[in-house]
Structures are given as C-alpha cells and as structure tokens.
C-alpha positions as CSV (number, residue, x, y, z in Angstrom):
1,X,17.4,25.3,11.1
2,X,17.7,21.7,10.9
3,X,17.3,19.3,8.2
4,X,14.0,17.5,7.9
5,X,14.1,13.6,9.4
6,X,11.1,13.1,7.0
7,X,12.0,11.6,3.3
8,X,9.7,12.1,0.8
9,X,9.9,9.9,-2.2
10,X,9.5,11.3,-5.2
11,X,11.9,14.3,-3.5
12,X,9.4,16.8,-5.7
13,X,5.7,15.8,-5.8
14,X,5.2,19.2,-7.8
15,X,1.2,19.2,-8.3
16,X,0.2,15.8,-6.8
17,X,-1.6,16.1,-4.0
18,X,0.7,13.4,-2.1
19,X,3.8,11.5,-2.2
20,X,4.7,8.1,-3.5
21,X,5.3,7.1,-0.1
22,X,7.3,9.0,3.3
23,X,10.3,7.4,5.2
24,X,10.9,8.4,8.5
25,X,13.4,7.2,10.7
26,X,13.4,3.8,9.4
27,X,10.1,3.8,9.0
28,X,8.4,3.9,5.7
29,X,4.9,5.1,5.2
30,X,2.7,3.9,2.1
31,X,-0.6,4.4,0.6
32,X,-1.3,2.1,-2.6
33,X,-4.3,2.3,-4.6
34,X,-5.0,-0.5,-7.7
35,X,-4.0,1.8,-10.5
36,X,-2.5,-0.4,-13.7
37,X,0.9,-0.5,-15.0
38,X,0.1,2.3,-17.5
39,X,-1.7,4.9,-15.4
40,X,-5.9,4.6,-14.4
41,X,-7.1,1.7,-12.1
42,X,-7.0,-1.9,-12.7
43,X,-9.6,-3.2,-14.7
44,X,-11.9,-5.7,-13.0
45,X,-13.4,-6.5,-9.9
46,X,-11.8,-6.8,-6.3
47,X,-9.6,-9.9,-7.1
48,X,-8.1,-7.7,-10.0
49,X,-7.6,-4.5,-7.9
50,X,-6.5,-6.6,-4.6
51,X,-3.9,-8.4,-6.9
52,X,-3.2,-4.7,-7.9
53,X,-2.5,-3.0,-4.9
54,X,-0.3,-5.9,-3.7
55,X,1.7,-5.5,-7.0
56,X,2.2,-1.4,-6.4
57,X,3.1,-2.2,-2.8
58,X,6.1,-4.7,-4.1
59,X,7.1,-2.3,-6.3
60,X,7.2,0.8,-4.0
61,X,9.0,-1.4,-0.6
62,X,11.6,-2.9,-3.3
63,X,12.3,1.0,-4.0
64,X,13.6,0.8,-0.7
65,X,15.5,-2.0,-0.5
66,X,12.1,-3.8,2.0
67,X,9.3,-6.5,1.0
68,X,5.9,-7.9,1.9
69,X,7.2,-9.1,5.1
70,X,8.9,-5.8,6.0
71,X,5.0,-4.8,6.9
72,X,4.0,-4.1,10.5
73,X,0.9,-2.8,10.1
74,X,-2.0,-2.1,6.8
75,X,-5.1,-0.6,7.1
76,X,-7.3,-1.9,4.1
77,X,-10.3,0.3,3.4
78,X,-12.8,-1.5,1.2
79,X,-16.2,-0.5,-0.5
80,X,-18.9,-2.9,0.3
81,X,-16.7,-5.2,2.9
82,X,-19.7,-7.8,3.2
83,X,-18.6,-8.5,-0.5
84,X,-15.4,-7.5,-1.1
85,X,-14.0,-8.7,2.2
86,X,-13.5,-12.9,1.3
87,X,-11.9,-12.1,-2.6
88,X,-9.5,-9.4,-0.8
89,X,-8.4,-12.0,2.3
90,X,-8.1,-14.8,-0.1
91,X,-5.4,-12.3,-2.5
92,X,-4.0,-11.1,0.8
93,X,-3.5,-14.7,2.5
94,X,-1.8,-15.9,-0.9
95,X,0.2,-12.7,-1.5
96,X,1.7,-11.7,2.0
97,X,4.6,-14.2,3.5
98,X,3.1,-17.1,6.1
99,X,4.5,-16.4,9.4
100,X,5.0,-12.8,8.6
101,X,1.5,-11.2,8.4
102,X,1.8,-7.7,9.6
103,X,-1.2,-6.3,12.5
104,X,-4.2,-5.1,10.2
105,X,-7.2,-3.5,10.1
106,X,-10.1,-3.8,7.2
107,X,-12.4,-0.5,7.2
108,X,-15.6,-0.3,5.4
109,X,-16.1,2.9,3.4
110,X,-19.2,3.9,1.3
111,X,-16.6,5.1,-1.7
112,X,-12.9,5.8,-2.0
113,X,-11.4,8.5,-4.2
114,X,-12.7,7.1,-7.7
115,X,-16.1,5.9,-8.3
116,X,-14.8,2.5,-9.6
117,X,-12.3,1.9,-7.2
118,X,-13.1,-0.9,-4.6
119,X,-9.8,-1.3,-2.0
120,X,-7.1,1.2,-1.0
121,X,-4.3,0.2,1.6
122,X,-2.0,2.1,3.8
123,X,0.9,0.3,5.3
124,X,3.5,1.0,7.9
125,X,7.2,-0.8,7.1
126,X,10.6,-1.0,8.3
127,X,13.4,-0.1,6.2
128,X,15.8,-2.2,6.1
129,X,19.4,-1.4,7.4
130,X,21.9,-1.0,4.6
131,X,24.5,0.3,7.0
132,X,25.4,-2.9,8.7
C-alpha cells in the first residue's frame, strides 16, 4: 500500500465535517468562510465578512509558508451578488497583490451554510518550495 500524496491539515479532523485546508502535490486547497477570531462568524455586513475571509485566508497560506499572491484560482460564492458583489470587489481589489490577481469566479447562491453568512471562498495555491 502506498502512502497517501494528499496532506490534510489538521492531520485529525476528528468530528468536523472537513479539513482546514488539503495540500496536494504542491498544491494547496482552501475553503474560508468569515468566522471571527474567537469562533462564530464576523459580525457585520459583507465589507466585515469579505475583510474576514481575506484575514482566515492569510492566516491558513502563511501556515504553509504561501500568501495572497500564491493564489491561482478562487471561486467566491456570495448571497445576493447584485448587492454584495461591489463591497466584496472593492475588499478584494485592496486586499489581493496588484499584478498578482489569481483567475476567479463570483457564484451567486440563495444561502451558504449559516443563515447570516453572506461570502464563502475556495481557493487553489501553490506551495512554495522550501527544498531549494
């Protein structure tokens, strides 16, 4: 039997019903929602849980050695895009690194997960090389 290529982080998810985030291959897989420092979702509207989610996504790449611009591709789900679509761009265009803005799609969704939750991204990164 060989040994799984695919690296779940935390190693033991025990009940939750997903990992932090997956790294395969030198490819790191991540789904960030806006939940606040000390557990439950961000309080506020979509410039609070866009600022959020960009926060949690810094937090999980640097876990990895990576950063904003080791992003090649997010898919942003938001409720109500017709008004949550401007505030989320104008967070995005300030937070992510000019020249280095990944490929990305914005889905809109009735409702995510949790009733007050407006925006939910998945990203695709590279992992930076720490052999060379």
């Amino acid at each position: 039997m060989t040994a799984s290529r695919i690296h779940r982080y935390p190693v033991d998810t025990g009940a939750a019903l997903s990992a932090e985030f997956t790294v395969l291959d030198g490819t790191a897989y991540f789904t960030v929602i806006p939940s606040a420092p000390g557990g439950g979702l961000s309080d506020g509207g979509i410039l609070a849980q866009s600022e959020a989610v960009f926060d949690n996504l810094e937090r999980k790449l640097a876990k990895i050695g990576a950063e904003l611009a080791s992003i090649a591709q997010m898919t942003i789900y938001l409720v109500d895009i017709g008004e949550t679509r401007a505030a989320f761009n104008e967070v995005y265009a300030r937070r992510m690194p000019q020249g280095r803005m990944p490929i990305r799609c914005a889905v809109g969704v009735a409702a995510l997960a949790r009733p007050d939750m407006l925006v939910e991204v998945s990203a695709v990164a590279e992992v930076p090389d720490t052999e060379g």
